[in-house]
LOPAMI-463962 format. One record per atom (N, C-alpha, C): residue in three letters; atom name; x, y, z. Coordinates in nm, 4 decimals. Layout:
LOPAMI-463962
<res:ALA atom:CA east:X north:Y up:Z>
...
//
This chain:
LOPAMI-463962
<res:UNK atom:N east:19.9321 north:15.8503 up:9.6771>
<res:UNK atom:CA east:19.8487 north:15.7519 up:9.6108>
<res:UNK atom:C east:19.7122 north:15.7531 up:9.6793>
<res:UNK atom:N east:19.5953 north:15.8179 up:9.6002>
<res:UNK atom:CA east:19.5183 north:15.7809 up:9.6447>
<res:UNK atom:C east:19.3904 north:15.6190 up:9.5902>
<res:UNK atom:N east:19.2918 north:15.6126 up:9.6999>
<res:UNK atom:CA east:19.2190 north:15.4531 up:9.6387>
<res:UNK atom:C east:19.0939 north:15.4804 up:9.6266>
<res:UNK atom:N east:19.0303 north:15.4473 up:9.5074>
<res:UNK atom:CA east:18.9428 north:15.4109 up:9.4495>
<res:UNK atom:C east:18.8610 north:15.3128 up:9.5735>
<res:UNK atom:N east:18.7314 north:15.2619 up:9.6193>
<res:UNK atom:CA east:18.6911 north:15.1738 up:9.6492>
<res:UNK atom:C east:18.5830 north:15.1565 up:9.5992>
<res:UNK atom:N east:18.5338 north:14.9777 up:9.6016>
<res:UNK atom:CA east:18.4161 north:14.9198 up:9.5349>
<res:UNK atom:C east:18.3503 north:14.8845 up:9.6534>
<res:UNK atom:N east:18.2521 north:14.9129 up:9.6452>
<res:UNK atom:CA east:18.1862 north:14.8358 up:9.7538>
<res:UNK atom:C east:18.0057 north:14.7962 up:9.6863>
<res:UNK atom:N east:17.9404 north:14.6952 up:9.7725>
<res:UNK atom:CA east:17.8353 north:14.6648 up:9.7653>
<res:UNK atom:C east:17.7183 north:14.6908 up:9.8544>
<res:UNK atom:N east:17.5448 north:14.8015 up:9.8100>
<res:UNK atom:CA east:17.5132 north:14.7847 up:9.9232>
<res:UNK atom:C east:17.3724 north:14.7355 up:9.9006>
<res:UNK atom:N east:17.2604 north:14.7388 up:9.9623>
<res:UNK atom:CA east:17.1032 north:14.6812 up:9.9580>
<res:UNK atom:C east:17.0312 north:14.7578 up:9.8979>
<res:UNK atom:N east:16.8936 north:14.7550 up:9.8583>
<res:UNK atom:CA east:16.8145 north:14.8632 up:9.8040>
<res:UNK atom:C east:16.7781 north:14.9843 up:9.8782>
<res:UNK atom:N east:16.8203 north:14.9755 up:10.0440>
<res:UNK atom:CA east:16.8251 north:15.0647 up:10.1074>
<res:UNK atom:C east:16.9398 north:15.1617 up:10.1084>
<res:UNK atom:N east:17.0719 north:15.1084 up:10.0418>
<res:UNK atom:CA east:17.2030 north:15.1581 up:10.0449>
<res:UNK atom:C east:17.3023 north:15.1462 up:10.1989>
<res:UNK atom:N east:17.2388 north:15.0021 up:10.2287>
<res:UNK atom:CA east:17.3291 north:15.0034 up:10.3666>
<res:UNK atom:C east:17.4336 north:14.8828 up:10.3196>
<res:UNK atom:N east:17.5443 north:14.9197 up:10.3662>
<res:UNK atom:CA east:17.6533 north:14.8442 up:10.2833>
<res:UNK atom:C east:17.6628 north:14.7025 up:10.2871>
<res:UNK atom:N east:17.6780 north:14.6010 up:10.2254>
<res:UNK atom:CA east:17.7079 north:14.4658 up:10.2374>
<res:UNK atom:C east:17.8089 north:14.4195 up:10.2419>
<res:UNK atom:N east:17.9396 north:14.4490 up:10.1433>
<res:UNK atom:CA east:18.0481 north:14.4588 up:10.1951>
<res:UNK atom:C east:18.1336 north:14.5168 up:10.0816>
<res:UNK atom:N east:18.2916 north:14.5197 up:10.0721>
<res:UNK atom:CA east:18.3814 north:14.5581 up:9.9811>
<res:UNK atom:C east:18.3916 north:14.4472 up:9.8528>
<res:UNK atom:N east:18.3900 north:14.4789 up:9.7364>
<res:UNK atom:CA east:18.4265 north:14.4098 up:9.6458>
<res:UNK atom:C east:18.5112 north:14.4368 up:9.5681>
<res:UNK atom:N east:18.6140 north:14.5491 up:9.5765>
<res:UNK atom:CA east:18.7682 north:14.5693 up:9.5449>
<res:UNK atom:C east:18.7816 north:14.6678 up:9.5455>
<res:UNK atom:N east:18.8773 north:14.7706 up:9.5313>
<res:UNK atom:CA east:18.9747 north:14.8343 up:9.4823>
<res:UNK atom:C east:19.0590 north:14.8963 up:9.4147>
<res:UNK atom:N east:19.0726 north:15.0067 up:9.3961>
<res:UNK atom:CA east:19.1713 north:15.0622 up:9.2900>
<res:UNK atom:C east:19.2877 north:15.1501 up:9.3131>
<res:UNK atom:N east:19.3868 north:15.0983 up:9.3209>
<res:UNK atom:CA east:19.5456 north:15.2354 up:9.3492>
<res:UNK atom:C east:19.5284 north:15.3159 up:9.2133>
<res:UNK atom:N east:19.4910 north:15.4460 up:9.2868>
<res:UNK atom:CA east:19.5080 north:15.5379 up:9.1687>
<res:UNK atom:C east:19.6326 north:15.7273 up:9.2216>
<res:UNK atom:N east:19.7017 north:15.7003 up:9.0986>
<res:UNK atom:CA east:19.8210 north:15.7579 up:9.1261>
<res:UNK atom:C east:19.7644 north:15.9109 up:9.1324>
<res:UNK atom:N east:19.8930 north:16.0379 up:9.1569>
<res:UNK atom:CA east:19.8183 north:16.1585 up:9.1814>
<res:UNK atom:C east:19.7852 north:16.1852 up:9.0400>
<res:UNK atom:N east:19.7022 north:16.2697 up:8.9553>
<res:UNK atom:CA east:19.6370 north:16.3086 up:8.8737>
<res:UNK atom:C east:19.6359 north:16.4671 up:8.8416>
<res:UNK atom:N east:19.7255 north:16.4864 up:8.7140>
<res:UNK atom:CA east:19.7475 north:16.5769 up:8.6499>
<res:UNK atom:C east:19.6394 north:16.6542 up:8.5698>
<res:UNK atom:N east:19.5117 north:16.6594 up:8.5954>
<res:UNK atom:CA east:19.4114 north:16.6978 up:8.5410>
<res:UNK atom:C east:19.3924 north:16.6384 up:8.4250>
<res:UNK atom:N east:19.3653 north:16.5414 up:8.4143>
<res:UNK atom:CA east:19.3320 north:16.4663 up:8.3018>
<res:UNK atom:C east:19.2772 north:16.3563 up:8.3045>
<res:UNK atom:N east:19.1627 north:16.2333 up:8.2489>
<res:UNK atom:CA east:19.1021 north:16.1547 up:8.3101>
<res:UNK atom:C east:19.1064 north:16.0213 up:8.2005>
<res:UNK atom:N east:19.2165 north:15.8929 up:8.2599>
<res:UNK atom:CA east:19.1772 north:15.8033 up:8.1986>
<res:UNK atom:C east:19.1347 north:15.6477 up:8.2687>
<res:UNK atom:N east:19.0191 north:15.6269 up:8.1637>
<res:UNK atom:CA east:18.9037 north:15.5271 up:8.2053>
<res:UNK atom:C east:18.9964 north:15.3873 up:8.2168>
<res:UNK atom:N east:18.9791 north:15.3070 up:8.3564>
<res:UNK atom:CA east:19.0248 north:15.1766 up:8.3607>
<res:UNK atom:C east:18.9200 north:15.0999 up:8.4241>
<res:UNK atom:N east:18.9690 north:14.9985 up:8.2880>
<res:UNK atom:CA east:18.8757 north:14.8599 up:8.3104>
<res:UNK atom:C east:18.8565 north:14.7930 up:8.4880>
<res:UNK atom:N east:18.7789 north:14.7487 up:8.5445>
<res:UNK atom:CA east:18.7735 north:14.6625 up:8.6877>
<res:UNK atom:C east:18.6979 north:14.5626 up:8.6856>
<res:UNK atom:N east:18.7341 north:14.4261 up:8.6942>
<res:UNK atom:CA east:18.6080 north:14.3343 up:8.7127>
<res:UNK atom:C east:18.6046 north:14.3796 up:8.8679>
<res:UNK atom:N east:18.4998 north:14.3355 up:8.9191>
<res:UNK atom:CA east:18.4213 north:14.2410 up:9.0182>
<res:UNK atom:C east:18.3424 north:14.1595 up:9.0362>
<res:UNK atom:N east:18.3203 north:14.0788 up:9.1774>
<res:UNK atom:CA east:18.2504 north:13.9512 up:9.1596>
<res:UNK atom:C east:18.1904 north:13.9961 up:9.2979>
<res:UNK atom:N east:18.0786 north:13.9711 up:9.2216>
<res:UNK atom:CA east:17.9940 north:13.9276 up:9.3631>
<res:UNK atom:C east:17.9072 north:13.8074 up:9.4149>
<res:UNK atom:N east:17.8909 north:13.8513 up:9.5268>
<res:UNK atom:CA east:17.8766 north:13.6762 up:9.5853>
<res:UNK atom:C east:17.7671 north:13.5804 up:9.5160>
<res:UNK atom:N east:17.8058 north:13.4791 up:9.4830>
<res:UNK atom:CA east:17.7110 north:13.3639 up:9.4322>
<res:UNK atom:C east:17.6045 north:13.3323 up:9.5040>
<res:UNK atom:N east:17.6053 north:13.3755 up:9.6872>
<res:UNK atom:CA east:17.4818 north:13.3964 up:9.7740>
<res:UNK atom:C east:17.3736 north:13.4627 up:9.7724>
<res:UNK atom:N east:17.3837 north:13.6174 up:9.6393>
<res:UNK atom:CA east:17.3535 north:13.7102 up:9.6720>
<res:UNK atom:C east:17.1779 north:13.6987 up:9.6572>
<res:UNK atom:N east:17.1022 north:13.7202 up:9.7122>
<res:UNK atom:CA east:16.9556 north:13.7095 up:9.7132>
<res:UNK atom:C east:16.8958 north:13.7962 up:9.5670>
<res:UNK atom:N east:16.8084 north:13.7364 up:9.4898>
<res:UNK atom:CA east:16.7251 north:13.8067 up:9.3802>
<res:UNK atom:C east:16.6843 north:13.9691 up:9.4535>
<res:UNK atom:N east:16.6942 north:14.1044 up:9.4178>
<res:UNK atom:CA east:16.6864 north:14.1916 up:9.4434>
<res:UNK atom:C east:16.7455 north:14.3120 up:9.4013>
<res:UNK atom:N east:16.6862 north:14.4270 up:9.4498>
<res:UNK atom:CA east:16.7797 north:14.5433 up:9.3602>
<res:UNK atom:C east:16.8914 north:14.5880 up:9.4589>
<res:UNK atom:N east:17.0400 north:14.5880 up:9.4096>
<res:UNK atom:CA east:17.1545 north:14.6419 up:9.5171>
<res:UNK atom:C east:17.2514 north:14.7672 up:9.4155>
<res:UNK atom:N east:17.3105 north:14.8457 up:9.4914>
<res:UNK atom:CA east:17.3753 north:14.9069 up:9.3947>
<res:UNK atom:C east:17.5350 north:14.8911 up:9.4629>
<res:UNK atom:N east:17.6218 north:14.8566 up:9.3358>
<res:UNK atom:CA east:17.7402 north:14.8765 up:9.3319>
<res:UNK atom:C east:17.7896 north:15.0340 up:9.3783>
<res:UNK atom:N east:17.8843 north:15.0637 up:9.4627>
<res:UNK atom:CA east:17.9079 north:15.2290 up:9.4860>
<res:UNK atom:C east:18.0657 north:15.2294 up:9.4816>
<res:UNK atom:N east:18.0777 north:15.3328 up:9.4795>
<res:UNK atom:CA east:18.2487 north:15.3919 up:9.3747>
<res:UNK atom:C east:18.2420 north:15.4967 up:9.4420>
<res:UNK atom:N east:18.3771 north:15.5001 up:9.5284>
<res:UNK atom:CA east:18.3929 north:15.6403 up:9.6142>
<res:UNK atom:C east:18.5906 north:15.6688 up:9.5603>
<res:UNK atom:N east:18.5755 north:15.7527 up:9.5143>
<res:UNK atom:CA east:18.7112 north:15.8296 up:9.4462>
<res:UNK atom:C east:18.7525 north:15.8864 up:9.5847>
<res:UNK atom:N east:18.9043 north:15.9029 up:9.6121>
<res:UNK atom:CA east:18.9415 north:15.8972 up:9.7350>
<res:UNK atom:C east:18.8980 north:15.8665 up:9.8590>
<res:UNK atom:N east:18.8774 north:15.7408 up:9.8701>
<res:UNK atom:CA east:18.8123 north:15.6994 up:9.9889>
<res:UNK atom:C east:18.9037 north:15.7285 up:10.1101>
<res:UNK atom:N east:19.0610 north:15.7534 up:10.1404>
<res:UNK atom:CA east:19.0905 north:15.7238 up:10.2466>
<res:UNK atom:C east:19.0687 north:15.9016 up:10.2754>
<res:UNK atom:N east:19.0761 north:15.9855 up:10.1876>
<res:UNK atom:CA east:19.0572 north:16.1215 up:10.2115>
<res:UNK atom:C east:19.2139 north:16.1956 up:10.1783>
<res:UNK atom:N east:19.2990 north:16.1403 up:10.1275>
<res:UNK atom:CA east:19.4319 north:16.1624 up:10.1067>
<res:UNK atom:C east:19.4539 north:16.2634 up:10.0264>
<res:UNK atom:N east:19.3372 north:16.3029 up:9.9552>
<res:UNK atom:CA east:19.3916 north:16.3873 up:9.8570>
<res:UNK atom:C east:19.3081 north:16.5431 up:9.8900>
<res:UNK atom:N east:19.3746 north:16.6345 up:9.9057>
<res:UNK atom:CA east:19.2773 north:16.7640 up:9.9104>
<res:UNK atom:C east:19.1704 north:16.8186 up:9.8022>
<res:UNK atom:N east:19.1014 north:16.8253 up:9.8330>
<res:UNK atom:CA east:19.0278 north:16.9114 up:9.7030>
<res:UNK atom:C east:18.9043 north:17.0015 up:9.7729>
<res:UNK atom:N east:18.9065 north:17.1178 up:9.7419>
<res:UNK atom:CA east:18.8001 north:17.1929 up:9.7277>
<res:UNK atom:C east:18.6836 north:17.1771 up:9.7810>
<res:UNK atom:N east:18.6096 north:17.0506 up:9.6863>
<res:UNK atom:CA east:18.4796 north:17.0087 up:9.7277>
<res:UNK atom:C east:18.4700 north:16.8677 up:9.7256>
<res:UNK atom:N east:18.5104 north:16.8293 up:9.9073>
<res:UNK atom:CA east:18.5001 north:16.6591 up:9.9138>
<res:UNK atom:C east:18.3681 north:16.5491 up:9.8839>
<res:UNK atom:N east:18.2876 north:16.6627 up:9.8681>
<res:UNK atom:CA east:18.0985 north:16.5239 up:9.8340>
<res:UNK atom:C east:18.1180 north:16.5106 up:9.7231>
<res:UNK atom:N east:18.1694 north:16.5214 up:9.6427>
<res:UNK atom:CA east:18.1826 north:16.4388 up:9.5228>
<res:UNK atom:C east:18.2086 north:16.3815 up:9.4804>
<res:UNK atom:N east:18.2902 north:16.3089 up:9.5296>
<res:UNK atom:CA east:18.3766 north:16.1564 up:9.5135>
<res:UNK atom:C east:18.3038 north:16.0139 up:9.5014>
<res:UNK atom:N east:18.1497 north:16.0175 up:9.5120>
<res:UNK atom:CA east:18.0632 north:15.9020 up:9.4628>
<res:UNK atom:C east:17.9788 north:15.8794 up:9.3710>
<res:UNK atom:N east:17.9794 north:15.7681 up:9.3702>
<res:UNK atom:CA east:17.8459 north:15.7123 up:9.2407>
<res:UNK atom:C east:17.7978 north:15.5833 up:9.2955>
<res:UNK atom:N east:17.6890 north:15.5454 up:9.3048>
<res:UNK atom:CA east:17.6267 north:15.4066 up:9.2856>
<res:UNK atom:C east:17.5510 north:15.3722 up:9.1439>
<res:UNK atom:N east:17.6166 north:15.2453 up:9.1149>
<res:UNK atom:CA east:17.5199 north:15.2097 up:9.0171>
<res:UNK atom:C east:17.3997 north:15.1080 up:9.0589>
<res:UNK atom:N east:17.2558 north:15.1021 up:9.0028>
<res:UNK atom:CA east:17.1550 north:15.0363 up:9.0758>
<res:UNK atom:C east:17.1893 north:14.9068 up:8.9641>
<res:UNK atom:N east:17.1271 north:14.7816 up:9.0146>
<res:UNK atom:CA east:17.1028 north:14.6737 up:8.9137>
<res:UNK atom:C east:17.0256 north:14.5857 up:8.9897>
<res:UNK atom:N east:16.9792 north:14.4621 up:8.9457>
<res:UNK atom:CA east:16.8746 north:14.3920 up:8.9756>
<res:UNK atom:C east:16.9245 north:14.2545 up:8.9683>
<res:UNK atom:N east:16.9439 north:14.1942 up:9.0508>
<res:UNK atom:CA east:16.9808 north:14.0437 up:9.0691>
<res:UNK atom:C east:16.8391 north:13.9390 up:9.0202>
<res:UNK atom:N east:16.8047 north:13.8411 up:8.9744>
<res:UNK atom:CA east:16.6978 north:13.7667 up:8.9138>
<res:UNK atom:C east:16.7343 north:13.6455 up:8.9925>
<res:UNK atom:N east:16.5852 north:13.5820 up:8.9508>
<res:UNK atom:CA east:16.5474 north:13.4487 up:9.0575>
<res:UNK atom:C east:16.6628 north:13.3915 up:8.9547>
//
């Protein structure tokens, strides 16, 4: 089993903290899309942060070519 993680970081990309999780089972070459809320903090200051998504985070699973396992998405928090 490998995990999915959510995390949150600044416009610099230095992390703020975890905002969940995903158990994702081993994978037969084939790819299906699941829904995730998250919440983030009601503290969070007006600014740009990006959400980041790292596909095997603990490193459990072998593959070929390990830098590929991320994405951040950017977004913009308002006054």
């Amino acid at each position: 089993m490998s995990t999915v993680s959510i995390s949150l970081a600044n416009s610099s990309f230095q992390y703020i903290g975890a905002v969940g999780s995903i158990a994702v089972p081993p994978m037969s070459g084939t790819f299906t899309p699941s829904p995730v809320s998250i919440t983030l903090p009601a503290t969070l200051a007006p600014g740009m942060y990006y959400v980041v998504v790292q596909a095997d985070a603990g490193n459990v699973v072998a593959e070929s070519n390990e830098t590929n396992n991320g994405l951040a998405i950017g977004f913009t928090v308002l006054p």
